[in-house]
C-alpha positions in Angstrom: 105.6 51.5 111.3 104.0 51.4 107.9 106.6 52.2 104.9 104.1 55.4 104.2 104.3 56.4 107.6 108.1 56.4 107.4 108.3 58.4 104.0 106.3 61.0 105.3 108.1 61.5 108.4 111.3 61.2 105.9 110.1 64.4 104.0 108.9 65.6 106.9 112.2 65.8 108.6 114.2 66.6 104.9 114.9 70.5 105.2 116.2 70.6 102.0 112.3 70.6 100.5 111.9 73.5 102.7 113.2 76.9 104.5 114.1 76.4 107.7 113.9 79.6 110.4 117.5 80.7 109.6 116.5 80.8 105.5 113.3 82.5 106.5 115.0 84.8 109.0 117.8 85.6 106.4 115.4 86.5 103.5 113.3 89.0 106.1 116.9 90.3 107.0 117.9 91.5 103.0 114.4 92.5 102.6 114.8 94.7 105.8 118.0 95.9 104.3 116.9 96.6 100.9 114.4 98.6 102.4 116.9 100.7 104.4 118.9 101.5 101.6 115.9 102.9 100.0 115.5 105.0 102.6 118.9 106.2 102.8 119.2 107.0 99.2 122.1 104.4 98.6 119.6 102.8 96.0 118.1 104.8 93.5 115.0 104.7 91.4 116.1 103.5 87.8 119.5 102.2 88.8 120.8 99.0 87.5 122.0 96.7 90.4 123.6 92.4 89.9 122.6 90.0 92.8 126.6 90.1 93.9 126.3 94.0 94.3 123.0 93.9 96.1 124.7 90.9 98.3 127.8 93.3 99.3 125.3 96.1 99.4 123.0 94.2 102.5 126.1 91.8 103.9 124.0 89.3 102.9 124.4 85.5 101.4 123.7 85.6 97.7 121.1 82.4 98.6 118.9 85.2 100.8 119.4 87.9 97.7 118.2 85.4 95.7 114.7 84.3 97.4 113.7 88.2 98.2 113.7 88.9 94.5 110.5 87.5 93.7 108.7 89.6 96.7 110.5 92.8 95.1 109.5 91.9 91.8 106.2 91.1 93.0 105.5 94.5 95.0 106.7 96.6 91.4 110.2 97.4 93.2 112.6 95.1 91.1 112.3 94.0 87.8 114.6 91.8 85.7 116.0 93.1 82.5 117.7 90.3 80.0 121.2 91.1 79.4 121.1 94.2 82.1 120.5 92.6 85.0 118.1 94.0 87.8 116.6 97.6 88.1 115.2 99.3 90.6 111.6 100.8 89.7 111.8 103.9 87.3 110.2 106.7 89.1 107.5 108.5 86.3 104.7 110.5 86.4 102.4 106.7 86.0 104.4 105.6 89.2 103.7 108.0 90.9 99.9 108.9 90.1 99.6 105.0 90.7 101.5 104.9 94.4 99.8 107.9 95.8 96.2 106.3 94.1 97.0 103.0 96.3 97.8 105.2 99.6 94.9 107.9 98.9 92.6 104.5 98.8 94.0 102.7 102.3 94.9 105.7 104.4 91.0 106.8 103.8 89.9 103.9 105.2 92.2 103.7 108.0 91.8 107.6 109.2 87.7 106.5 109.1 88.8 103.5 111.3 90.9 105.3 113.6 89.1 108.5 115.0 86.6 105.2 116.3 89.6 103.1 118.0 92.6 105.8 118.9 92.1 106.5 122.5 92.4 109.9 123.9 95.3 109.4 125.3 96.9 108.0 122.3 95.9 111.4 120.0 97.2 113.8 122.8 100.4 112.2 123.1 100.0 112.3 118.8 99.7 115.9 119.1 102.2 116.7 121.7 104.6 115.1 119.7 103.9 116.7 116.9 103.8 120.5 119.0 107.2 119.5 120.3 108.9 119.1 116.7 107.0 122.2 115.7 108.9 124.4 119.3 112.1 123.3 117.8 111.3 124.0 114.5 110.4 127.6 115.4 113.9 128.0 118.1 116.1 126.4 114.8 118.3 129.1 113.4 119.8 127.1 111.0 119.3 123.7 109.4 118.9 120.9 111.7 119.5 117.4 110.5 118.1 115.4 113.4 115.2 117.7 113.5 114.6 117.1 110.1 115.3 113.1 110.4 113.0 113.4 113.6 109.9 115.3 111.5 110.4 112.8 108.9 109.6 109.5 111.0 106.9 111.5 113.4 105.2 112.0 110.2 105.4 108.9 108.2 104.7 107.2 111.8 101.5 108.4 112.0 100.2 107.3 108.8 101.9 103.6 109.8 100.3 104.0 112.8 96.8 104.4 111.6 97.0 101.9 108.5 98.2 99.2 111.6 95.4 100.0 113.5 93.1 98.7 110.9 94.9 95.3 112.6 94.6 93.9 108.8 98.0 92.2 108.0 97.4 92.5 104.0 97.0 95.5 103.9 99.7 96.7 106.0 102.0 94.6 104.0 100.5 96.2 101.0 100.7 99.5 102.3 104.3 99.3 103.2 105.8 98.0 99.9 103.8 100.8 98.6 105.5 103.2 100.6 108.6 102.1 99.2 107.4 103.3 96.0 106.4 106.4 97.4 110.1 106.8 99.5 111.1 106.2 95.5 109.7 109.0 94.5 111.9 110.6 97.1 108.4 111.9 98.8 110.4 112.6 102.2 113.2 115.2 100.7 110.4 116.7 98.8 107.8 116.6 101.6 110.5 117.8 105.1 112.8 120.1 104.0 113.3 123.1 106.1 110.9 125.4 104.3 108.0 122.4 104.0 108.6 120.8 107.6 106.1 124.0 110.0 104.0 123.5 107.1 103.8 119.7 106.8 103.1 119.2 110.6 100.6 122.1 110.8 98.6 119.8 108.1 99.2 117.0 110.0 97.6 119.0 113.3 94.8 119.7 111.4 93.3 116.3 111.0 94.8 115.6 114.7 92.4 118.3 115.4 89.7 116.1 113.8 90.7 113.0 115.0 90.2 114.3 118.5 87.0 115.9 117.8 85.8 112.4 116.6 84.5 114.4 113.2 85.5 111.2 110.3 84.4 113.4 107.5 86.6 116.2 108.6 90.1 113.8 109.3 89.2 112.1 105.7 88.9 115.7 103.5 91.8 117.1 105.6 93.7 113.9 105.0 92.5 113.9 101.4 94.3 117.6 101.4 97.4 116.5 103.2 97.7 114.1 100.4 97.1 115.3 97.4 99.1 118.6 98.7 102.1 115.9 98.7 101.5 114.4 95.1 101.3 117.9 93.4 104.1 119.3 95.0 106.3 115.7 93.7 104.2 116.0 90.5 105.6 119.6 89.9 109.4 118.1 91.0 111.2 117.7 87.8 112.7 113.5 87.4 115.0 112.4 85.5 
């Protein structure tokens, strides 16, 4: 074997010049569980937070903290301040004009997308679901926390839903670390609560209705509503 052969099947089979699966897998795993600690409120926009803390924070190897930095600084999560350390995103009224700019832009072109490709099965069983959490919703006599936790996911699945059904990987990646910014912005305590949640999925059975209808222009402007409804009504929350 020629001495070039061998030195590229040396770096070839050197996996100290790159990840392997289990560095790959571990870096997916912290981002994963940075995520989920947005979502559960245990990190908080403007907070300062060291690599060790996030490392105890995820149960993760301070290697895997280290290499999902960069994608958190990257989607506007995370930045690094000298002599501070790391801190999460500041939540403002520019953030927040900005994030619900990006999701205005892609969930209009995915709700144009979607009333072509959703089946008719798909949009009933949509709408059913969304019925069902408005019967309990209505039966409730008091605060329910799983009924709340259950509105929240129906609601932000269908938006996943749709941008995913563009079947465009970029922009479901974008639209995801952009959701993080919105979840930032707390957008799900302000958006179900127990007085917004009847309202929140009768908006979101108005552009079923449309999507079922097949009518675009109608799902886009009641969209559009649904929305901007959401952005005024954080706009109007005071922040810190």
């Amino acid at each position: 074997m020629r001495v070039g052969a061998l030195a590229t099947k040396s770096v070839a089979n050197d996996s100290s010049l790159s990840p392997g699966p289990d560095a790959v897998s571990q870096r997916v795993r912290a981002y994963q569980g940075f995520t989920q600690q947005i979502l559960s409120g245990a990190i908080l926009p403007g907070q300062f937070i060291s690599q060790r803390e996030l490392m105890t924070l995820l149960d993760m190897p301070l290697g895997a903290v280290r290499e999902m930095i960069p994608r958190l600084e990257a989607g506007g999560l995370i930045k690094t301040v000298p002599q501070r350390g790391l801190q999460i995103a500041h939540v403002d009224l520019k953030l927040i004009r900005n994030a619900f700019q990006v999701r205005s832009m892609i969930e209009r072109e995915a709700v144009l997308a979607f009333v072509q490709s959703a089946s008719d099965a798909e949009l009933e069983a949509i709408e059913q679901a969304h019925q069902q959490i408005l019967a309990r919703a209505s039966a409730a006599t008091a605060t329910d926390a799983q009924l709340l936790d259950d509105a929240q996911a129906l609601d932000w699945g269908l938006h996943d839903r749709m941008v995913d059904a563009l079947g465009n990987e970029i922009v479901s990646e974008l639209y995801r670390v952009n959701s993080l910014r919105v979840r930032l912005i707390k957008l799900e305590q302000s958006v179900i609560t127990p007085a917004r949640l009847i309202p929140a999925m009768q908006e979101h059975l108005s552009f079923i209705a449309a999507l079922r209808q097949r009518d675009a222009a109608q799902a886009a402007a009641l969209l559009d509503a649904h929305i901007n409804s959401a952005r005024s009504r954080v706009i109007n929350t005071p922040h810190p």
